[in-house]
C-alpha positions in Angstrom: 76.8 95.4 85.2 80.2 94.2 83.1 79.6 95.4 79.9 81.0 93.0 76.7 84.1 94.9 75.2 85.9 94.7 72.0 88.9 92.9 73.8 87.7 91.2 77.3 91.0 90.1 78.6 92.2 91.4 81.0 95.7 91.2 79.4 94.4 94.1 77.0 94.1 96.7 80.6 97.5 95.6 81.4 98.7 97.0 78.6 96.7 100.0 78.4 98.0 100.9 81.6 101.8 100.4 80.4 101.2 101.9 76.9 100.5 105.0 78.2 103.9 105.9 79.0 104.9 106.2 75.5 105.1 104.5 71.9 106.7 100.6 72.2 106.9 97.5 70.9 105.9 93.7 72.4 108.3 93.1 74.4 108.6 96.4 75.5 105.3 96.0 76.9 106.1 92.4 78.3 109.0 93.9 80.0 107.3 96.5 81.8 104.0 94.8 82.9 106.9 92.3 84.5 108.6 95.2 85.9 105.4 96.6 87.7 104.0 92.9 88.7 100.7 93.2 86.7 100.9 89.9 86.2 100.2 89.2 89.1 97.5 91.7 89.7 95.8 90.4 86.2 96.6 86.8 86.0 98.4 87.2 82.8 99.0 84.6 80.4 101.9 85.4 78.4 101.3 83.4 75.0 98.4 85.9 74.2 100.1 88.8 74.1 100.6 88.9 70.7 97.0 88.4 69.8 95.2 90.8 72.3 97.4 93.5 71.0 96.5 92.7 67.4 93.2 92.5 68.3 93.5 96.1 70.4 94.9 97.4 67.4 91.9 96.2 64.9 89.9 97.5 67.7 91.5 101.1 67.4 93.0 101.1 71.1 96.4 100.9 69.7 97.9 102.2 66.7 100.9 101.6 64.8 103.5 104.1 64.9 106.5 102.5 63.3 108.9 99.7 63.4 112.8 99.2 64.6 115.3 96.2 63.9 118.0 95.5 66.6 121.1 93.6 64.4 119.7 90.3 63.8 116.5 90.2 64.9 113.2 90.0 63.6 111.7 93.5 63.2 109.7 95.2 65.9 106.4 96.9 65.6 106.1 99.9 67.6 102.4 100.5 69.1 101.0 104.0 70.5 97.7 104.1 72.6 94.7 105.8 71.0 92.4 108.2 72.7 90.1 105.1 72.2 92.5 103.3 74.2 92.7 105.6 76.4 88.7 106.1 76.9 88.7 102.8 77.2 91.3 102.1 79.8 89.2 104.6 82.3 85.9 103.0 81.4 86.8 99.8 82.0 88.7 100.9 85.6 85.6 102.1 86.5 83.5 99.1 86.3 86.3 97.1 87.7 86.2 98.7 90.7 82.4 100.2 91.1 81.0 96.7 89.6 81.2 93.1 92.0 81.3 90.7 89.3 81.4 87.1 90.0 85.4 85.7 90.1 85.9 82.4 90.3 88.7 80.8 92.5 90.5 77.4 92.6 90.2 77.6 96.5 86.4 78.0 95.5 86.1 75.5 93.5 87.7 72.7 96.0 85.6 73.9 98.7 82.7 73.4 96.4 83.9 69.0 96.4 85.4 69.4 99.6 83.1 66.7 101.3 84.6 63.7 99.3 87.8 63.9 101.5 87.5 63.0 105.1 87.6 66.3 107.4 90.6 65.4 109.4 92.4 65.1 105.8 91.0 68.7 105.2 92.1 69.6 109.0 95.7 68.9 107.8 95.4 70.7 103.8 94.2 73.6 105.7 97.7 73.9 108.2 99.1 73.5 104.5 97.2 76.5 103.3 97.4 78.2 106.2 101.1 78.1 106.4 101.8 79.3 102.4 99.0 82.2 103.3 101.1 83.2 106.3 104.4 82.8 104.2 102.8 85.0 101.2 101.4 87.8 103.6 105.1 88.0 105.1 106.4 88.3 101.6 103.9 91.0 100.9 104.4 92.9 103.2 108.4 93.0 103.4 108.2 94.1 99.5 105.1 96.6 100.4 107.6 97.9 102.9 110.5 98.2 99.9 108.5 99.9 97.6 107.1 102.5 100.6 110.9 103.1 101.6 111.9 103.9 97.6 109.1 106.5 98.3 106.5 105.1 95.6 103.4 106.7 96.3 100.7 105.2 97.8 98.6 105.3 94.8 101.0 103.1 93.0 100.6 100.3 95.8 97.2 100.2 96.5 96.6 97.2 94.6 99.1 95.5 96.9 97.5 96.7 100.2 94.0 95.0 98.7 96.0 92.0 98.0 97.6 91.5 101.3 94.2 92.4 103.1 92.4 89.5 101.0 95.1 86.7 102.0 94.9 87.7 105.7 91.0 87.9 105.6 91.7 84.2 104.0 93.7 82.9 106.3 91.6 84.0 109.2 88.7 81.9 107.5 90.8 79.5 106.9 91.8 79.2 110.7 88.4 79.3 111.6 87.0 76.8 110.0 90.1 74.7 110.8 89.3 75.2 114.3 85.7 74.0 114.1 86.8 71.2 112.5 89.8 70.1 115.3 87.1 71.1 118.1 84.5 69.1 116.3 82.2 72.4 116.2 81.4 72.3 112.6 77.5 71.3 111.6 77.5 67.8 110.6 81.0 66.3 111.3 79.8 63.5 112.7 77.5 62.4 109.5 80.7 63.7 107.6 83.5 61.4 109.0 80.5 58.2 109.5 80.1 59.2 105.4 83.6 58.6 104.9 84.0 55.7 107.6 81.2 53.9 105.9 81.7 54.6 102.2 78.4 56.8 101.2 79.0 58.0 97.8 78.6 61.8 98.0 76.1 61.6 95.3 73.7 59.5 97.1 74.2 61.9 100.3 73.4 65.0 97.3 70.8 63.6 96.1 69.1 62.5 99.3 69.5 66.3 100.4 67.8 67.4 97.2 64.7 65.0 97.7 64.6 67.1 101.1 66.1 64.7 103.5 68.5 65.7 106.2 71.6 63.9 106.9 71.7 61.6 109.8 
């Protein structure tokens, strides 16, 4: 179960796991979490960096440890991770991945209102989807393939394995489905396109569903 932490974005592990290489400041951080592509592993949003590390810091993951000035600029607070930080960093890695928790996707969430578009318009948004799926695992794997030839260990790249197995297990559902849908295969087409041919507002179909009726 996910337990409720001081600081429960997910921004805040991301820099746990950079801060551990040594004392820096912000944008050090920002740098570095670019640099190792946890933003796309995290789904960062830049604009609250500066308040999760404040907040780490009133939390006691991160303390500070000095400041520096570079000419001109404004000065720059230099952070250090805590053993707190550090205790938390391996707590919460262990939940994250020992624990299923729910994760909400965009994809999800458009296949969730998916019958209020006519299935052959979804026939043709899924070729789109499958086509930037196939273009993203190619991508993947040609800079899965770079970072294996530098000689990165494998445990520095797993996350990218997991990522590139998830779009391919996508795509192949996507394909699927797609396929049901060309070959007319899929439960209910019929009732789906005469829906749409005819002008049914999905909420009466819904609610006719949810008084136990079945579509005809």
């Amino acid at each position: 179960m996910a337990k409720k932490r001081k600081v429960g974005n997910l921004l805040a592990l991301a820099v746990l796991s950079v801060s551990v290489e040594g004392p820096m400041h912000r944008y050090e951080i920002a740098s570095k979490l670019r640099e190792r592509g946890k933003d796309r592993d995290m789904d960062i949003k830049w604009g609250s960096l500066y308040t999760v590390v404040q907040n780490m810091e009133k939390a006691g993951f991160l303390e500070v440890v000095g400041s520096e000035r570079d000419g001109a600029r404004p000065e720059r607070v230099i952070y250090r991770i805590t053993d707190a930080g550090r205790a938390e960093m391996s707590d919460w890695a262990r939940e994250l991945i020992a624990s299923p928790q729910p994760e909400p996707a965009r994809f999800t969430a458009g296949l969730s209102v998916v019958g209020t578009l006519p299935p052959d318009e979804v026939v043709d948004l899924l070729g789109e989807r499958i086509d930037a799926l196939e273009q993203a695992i190619t991508t993947g794997r040609a800079e899965l393939a770079a970072l294996r030839a530098a000689a990165l260990p494998r445990l520095f790249v797993i996350e990218s394995e997991y990522g590139i197995a998830m779009l391919e297990a996508e795509a192949e559902w996507a394909r699927s489905w797609r396929a049901e849908l060309v070959e007319g295969t899929f439960p209910d087409i019929g009732f789906w396109r005469h829906m749409h041919a005819e002008g049914i507002d999905p909420g009466e179909v819904i609610d006719a569903v949810e008084r136990g009726m079945t579509p005809e």
